[in-house]
C-alpha positions in Angstrom: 119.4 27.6 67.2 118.6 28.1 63.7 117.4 24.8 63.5 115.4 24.9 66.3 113.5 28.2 64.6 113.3 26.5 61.2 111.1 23.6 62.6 109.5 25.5 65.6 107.9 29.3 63.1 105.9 26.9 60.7 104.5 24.8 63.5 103.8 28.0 65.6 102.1 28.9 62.3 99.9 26.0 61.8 99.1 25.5 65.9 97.5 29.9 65.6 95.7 28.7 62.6 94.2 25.7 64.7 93.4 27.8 67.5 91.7 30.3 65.4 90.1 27.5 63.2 88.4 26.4 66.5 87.3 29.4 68.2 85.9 30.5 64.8 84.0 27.1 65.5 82.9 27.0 68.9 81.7 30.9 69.0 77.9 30.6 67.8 77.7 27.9 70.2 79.7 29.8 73.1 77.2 32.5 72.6 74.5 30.9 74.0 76.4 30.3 77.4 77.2 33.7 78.0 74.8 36.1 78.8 71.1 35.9 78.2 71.4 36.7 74.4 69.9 40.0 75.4 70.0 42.6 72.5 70.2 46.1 73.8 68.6 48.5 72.0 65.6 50.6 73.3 62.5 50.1 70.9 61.5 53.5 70.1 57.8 52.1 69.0 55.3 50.6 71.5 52.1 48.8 70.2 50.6 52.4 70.4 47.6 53.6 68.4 48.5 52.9 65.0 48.7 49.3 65.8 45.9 49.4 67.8 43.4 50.7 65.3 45.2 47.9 62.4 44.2 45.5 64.8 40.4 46.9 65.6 40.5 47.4 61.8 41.2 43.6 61.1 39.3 41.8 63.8 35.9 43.8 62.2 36.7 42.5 59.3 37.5 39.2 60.3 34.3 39.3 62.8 32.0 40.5 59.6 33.5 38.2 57.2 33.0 35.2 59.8 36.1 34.2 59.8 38.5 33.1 63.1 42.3 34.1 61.9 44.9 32.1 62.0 46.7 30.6 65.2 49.9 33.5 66.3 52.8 32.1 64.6 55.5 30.4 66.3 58.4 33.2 67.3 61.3 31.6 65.4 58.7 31.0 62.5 58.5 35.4 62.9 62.1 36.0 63.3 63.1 34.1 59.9 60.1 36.1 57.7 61.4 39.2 59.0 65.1 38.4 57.8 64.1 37.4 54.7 62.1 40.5 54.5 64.3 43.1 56.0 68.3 41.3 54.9 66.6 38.9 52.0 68.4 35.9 53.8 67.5 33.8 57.1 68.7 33.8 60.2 72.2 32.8 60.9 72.4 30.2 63.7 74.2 32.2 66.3 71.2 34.7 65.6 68.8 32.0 66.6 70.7 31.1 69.5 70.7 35.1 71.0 67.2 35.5 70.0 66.5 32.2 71.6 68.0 33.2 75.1 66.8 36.4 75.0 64.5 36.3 78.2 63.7 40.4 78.3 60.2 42.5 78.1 59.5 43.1 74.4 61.9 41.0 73.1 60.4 41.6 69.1 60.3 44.4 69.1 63.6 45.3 70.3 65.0 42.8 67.8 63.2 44.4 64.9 64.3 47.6 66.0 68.1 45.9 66.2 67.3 44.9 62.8 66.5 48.1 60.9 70.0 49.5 62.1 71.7 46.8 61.1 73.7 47.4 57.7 72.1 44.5 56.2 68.7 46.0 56.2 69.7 49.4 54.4 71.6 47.4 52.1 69.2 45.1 51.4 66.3 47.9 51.0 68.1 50.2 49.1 68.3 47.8 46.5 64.7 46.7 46.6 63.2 50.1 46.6 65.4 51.2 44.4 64.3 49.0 41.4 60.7 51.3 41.6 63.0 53.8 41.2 65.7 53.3 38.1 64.7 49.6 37.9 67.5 47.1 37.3 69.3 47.9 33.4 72.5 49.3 33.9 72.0 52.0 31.2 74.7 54.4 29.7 77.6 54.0 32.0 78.9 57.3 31.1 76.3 59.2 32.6 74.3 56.8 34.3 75.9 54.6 37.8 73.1 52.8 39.4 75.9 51.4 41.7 76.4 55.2 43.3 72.6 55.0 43.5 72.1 52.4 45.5 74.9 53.2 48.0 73.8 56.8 48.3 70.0 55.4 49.0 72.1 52.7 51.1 73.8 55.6 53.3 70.5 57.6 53.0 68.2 54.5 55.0 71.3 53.4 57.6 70.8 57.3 58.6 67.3 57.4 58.3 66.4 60.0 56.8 62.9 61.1 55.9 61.7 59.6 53.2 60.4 62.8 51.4 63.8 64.2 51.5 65.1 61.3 50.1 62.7 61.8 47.0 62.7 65.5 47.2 66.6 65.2 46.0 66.0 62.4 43.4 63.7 64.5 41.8 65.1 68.0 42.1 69.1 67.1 43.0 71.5 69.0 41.0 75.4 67.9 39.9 77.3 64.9 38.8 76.2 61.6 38.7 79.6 60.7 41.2 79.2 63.0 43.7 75.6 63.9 43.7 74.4 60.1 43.1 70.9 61.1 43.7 70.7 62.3 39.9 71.3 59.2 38.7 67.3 58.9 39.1 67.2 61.2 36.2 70.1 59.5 34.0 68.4 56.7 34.5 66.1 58.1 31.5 68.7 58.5 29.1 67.8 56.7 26.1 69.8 56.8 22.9 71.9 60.2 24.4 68.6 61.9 24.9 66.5 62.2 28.1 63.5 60.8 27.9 61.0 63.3 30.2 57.9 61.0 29.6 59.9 58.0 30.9 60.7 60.4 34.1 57.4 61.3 34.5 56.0 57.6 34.5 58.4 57.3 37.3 57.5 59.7 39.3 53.5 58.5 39.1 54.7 54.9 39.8 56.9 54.9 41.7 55.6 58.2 44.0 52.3 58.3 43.4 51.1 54.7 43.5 49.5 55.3 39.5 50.2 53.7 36.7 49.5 56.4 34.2 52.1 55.8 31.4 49.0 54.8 29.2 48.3 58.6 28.8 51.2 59.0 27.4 49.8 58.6 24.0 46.2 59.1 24.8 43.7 59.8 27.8 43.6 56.5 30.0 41.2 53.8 28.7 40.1 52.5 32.3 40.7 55.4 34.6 40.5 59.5 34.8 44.1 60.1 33.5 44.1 62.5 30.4 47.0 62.6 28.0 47.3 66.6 28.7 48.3 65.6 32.5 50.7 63.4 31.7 52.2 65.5 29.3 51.9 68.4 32.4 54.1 66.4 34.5 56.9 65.3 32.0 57.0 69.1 30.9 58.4 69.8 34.7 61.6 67.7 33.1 62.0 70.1 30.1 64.6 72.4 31.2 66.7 69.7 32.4 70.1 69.0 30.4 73.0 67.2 30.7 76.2 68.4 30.5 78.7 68.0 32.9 76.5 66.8 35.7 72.7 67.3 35.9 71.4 70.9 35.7 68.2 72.9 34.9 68.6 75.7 32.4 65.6 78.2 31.0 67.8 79.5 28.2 70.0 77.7 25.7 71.8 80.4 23.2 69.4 82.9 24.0 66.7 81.1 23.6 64.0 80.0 26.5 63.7 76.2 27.0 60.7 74.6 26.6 58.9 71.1 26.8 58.1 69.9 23.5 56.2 67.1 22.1 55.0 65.7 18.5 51.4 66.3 18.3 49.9 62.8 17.0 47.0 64.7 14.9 49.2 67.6 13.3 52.0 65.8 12.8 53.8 69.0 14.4 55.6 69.9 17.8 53.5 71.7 20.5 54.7 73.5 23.5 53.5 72.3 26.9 53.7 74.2 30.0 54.0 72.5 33.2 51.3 71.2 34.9 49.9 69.1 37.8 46.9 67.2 37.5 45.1 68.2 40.5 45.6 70.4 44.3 48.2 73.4 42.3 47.7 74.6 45.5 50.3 72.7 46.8 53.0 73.6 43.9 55.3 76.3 45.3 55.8 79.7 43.0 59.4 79.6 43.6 62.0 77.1 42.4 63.4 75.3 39.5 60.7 73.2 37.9 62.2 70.1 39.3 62.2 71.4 42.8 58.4 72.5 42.3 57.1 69.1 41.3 59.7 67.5 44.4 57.9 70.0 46.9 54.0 69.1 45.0 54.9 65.2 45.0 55.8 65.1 48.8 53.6 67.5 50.4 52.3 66.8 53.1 48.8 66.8 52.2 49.6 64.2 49.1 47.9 61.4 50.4 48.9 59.7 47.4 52.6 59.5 48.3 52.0 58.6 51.6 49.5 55.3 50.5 52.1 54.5 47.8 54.9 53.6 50.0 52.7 51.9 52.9 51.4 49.6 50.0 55.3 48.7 48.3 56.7 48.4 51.9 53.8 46.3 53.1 54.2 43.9 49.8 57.9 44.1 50.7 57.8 42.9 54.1 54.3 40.3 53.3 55.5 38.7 50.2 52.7 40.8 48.7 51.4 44.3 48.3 48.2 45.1 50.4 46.4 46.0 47.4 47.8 44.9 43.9 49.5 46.0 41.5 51.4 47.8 44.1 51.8 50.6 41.7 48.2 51.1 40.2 46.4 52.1 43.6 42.5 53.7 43.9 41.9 57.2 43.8 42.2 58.1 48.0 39.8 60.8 47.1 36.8 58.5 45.7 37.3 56.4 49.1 34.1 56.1 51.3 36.1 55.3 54.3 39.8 55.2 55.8 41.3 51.7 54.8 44.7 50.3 56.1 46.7 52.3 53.7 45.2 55.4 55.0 45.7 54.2 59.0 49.2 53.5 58.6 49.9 56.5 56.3 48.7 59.2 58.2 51.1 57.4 61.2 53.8 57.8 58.5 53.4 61.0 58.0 53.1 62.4 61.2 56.0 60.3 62.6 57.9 62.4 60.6 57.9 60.2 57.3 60.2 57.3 58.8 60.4 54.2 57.1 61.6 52.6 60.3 58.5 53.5 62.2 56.2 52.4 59.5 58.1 49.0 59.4 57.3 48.7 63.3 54.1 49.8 62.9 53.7 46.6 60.4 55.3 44.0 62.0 54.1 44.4 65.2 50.3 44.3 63.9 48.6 41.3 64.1 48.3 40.6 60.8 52.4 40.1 60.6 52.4 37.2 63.4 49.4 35.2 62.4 50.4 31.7 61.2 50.7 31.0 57.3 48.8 27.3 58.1 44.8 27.7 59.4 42.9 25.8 61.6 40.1 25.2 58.7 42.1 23.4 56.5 45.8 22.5 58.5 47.8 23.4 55.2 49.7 26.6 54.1 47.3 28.5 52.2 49.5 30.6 49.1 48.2 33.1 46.7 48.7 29.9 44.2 45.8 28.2 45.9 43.5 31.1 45.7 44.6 32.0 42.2 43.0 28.4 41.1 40.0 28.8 42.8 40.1 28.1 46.1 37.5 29.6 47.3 38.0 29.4 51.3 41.9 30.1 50.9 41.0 32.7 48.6 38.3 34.1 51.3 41.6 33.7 53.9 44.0 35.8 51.7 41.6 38.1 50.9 41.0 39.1 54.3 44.1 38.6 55.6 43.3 36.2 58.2 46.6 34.6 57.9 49.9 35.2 56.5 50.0 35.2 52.8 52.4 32.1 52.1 54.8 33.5 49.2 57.5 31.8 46.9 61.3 33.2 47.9 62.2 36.0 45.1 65.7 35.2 43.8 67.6 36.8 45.7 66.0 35.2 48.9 66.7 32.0 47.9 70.7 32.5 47.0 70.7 34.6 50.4 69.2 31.9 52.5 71.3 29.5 50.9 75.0 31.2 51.5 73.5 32.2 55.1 72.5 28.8 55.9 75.8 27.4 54.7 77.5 29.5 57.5 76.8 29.1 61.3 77.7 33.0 62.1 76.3 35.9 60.4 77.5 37.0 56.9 77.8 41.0 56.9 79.9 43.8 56.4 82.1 42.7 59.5 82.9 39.2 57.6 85.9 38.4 56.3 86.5 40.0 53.1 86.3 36.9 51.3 83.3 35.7 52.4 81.6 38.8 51.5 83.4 38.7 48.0 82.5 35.3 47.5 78.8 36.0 48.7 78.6 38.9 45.7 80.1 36.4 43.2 78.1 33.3 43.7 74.8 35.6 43.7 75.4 37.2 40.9 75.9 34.0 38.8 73.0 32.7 40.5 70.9 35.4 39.7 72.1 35.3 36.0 71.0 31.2 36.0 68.0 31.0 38.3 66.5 34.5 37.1 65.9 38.4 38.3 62.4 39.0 38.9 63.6 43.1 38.2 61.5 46.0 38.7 58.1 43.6 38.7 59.0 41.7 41.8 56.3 42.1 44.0 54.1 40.9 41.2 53.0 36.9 41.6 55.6 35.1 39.5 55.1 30.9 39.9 58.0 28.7 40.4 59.5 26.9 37.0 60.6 23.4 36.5 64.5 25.1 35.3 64.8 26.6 38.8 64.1 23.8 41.1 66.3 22.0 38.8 68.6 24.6 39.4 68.8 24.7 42.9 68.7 20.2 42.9 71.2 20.0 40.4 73.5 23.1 40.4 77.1 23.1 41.5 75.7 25.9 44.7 73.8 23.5 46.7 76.2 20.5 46.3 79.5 22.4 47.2 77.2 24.5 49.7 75.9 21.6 51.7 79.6 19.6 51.9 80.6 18.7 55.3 84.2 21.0 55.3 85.9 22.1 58.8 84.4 26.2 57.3 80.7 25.5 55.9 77.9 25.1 58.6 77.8 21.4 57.9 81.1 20.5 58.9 80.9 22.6 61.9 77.9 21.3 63.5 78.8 17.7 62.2 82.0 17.9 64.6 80.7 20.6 68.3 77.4 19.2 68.2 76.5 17.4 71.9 74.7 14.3 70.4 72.6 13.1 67.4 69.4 14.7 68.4 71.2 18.3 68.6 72.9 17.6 65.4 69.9 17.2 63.5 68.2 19.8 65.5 71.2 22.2 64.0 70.9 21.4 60.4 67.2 22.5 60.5 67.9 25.1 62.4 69.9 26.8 60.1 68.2 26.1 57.1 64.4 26.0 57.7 65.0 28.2 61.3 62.8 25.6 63.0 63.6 22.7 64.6 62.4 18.7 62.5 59.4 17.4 63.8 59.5 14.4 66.4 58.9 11.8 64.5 61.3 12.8 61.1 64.0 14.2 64.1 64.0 10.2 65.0 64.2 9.2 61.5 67.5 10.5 61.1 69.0 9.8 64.4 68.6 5.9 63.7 70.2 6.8 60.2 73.2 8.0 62.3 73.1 5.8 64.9 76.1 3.5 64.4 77.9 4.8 61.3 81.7 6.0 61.5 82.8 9.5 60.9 82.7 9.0 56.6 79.3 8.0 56.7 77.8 10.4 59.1 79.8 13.2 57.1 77.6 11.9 53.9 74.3 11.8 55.6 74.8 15.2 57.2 75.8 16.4 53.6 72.3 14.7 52.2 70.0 16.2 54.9 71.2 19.8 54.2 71.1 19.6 50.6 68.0 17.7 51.0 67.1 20.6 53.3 68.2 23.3 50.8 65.5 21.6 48.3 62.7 21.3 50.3 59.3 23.4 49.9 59.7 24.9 53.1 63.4 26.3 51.9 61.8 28.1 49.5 58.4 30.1 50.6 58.2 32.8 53.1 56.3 30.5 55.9 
């Protein structure tokens, strides 16, 4: 008998690890047979007025401009920009497959609104928004955790929670840097073990406001109306802040009140300065610590300024490029003749209740978001590239947003897409531990080698000759795109029906489109007649060719 267990536990063993091995394999593909990939959740957004005045908003300008917008994209074309906008990655195959089948009314909408209460989406946006906010340096690690940041912003967007009571508490929040992790937006100022109030206050007019005014720092603004006293009027609404044992606002040190100082470049002396605002003090509350004040004047509801500033960074995040640019250097909404985009879709923000969630609808579902990135006037992708060197009719295109703005894959896109596409299901919190530890590590050394566009990202950066060495080159796409019974290669190399579907999946998960008809048949005869070694090598050269292709690496 003891025999008979000594042989029989370790093959029981290996035949659960087969089984497993190959229902891991088959379920993507068994998804698509049961069911109609249906994803129930109610959209709480209908193309309602907001998008209905975008769209009358665009098609005058379009009409007065002269110019016929692009073709509507195609839908798989949609779902992969909005992955790579709202989880930084594409679509994972089984993804496809459900969106594919999904036969229901409203079937975009319902998926976007799947999408925003996903974890991958507050995940992926707390880190992005959060680089406007404490931008990327890891700082004094004492008193400063930008890793409690970004999961306290994390927790704060998978509740969604107003937006001006997230930034109400990272301006005013009181406590430690652990347990209050919203402070850490002041730490983050802590420079050589003093805090820096002018650095706060530049944050709060970038990242807030939608104004770059850190020039008046030092002087009154060369090219616009920011005077160095306003500046200085804001930072002052820092001074009483001190760190001890957490973050706390005190008006008497020893006895003595605590005020904002600065060095006064003419007298060589310290001057007091009181706390200021630079315009509506109407809207500053009388009661309250400084902090809170400034918190209650920066998000009022009347502030159009806040309101425009995060339509234009959300916009850039979810386009590949701010509406109007720099995304944190916007117009004076006071000087405007008439109500532009910003102002459409901010007043919907604001009396929605301030939800990011809603505004994202309100974007995607425009028409602008599911025009085609190729036009009919010239049948190639037009990118800001093109119009930067003088294009003048994609220029004219962009400019107008006639079609989508083609845009170059930030970093973090492209080592996202890549680990997705290498996987046939979806990589997120509910994977195996690790395959979400391995995820972290191979991004981060990606990051380190290929580059971090940090708190600049939605700025134009070109591609360099290093990274698309990088990606050809590097030991990521090679061991990425090898045909193993766990990567995506492997897996479709063995359940795929036939040669046509096989090629049909590697593009799918990699370019979420399926190959043209005439490059499909291309490498169908390749396959056509090889045994099982050489089709594993040609299977392993179309996805790493796929991996390096342009398409891999813009927005489309």
């Amino acid at each position: 008998m003891a025999t008979v267990l000594r042989w029989f536990l370790p093959l029981a063993v290996i035949q659960t690890v087969v089984v497993l091995v190959v229902w891991a394999t088959w379920r993507p593909f068994l998804l698509q047979r049961s069911g109609d990939g249906r994803v129930d959740v109610e959209p709480s957004f209908r193309m309602g007025e907001t998008v209905a005045k975008v769209n009358r908003l665009f098609a005058t300008r379009w009409a007065q401009a002269g110019l016929a917008p692009a073709a509507p994209a195609p839908q798989l074309q949609i779902l992969r920009r909005l992955s790579l906008a709202l989880y930084g990655t594409v679509p994972a195959l089984e993804e496809i497959r459900r969106f594919e089948a999904d036969r229901g009314p409203d079937r975009l909408a319902r998926w976007v609104e799947g999408m925003l209460r996903d974890r991958r989406f507050s995940e992926y946006f707390a880190e992005r928004l959060a680089r406007s906010y404490v931008g990327v340096d890891g700082g004094d690690f004492v008193v400063y955790r930008r890793d409690r940041f970004v999961e306290w912003l994390t927790e704060a967007l998978a509740e969604n929670r107003r937006y001006d009571e997230i930034v109400r508490e990272m301006i005013a929040d009181r406590g430690l840097w652990t347990g209050s992790p919203s402070t850490n937006f002041i730490t983050a100022a802590l420079v050589m073990g003093e805090l820096e109030e002018e650095k706060l206050a530049g944050r709060v007019f970038r990242a807030f406001l939608g104004q770059r005014a850190d020039c008046a720092q030092c002087h009154d603004h060369p090219f616009s109306d920011w005077k160095q006293s306003q500046f200085e009027g804001v930072a002052a609404f820092f001074g009483q802040t001190r760190l001890s044992l957490g973050v706390f606002d005190h008006t008497e040190v020893d006895g003595q009140p605590v005020e904002f100082e600065v060095l006064d470049q003419k007298s060589g002396e310290q001057r007091q300065v009181s706390p200021q605002v630079p315009f509506h003090d109407e809207w500053l509350p009388a009661d309250g610590t400084r902090r809170a004040r400034l918190a209650a004047w920066v998000t009022h509801l009347e502030q159009r300024r806040f309101d425009r500033s995060i339509v234009n960074r959300v916009w850039g995040l979810l386009f590949g490029k701010p509406y109007l640019q720099p995304v944190d250097d916007l117009p004076d909404p006071e000087a405007l003749a008439t109500e532009d985009l910003l102002d459409i879709l901010a007043v919907d923000f604001r009396d929605q209740g301030r939800d990011l969630r809603q505004l994202i609808l309100a974007m995607v579902l425009s028409r602008p978001f599911l025009l085609d990135s190729q036009h009919a006037a010239d049948q190639v992708p037009v990118d800001q590239g093109a119009a930067a060197a003088g294009d003048g009719e994609a220029d004219h295109l962009l400019e107008e947003w006639a079609l989508f703005p083609l845009t170059r894959l930030r970093p973090e896109q492209v080592i996202g897409a890549m680990l997705q596409a290498s996987s046939v299901g979806t990589i997120d919190r509910r994977s195996h531990l690790i395959v979400r530890t391995l995820r972290l590590l191979r991004e981060s050394e990606f990051l380190q080698e290929y580059g971090d566009l940090g708190e600049d990202e939605l700025e134009v950066h070109p591609g360099t000759i290093p990274q698309a060495l990088l990606r050809m080159n590097g030991e990521l796409s090679n061991s990425l795109s090898q045909a193993s019974p766990f990567s995506s290669a492997g897996r479709v190399l063995t359940v795929s029906m036939d040669d046509e579907t096989l090629v049909e999946n590697c593009f799918l998960l990699c370019l979420t489109r399926r190959p043209p008809t005439a490059l499909k048949a291309v490498f169908v005869e390749q396959l056509r007649g090889q045994n099982s070694e050489q089709r594993k090598e040609t299977i392993e050269d179309l996805v790493w060719s796929l991996f390096n292709s342009e398409p891999f690496a813009w927005n489309h």
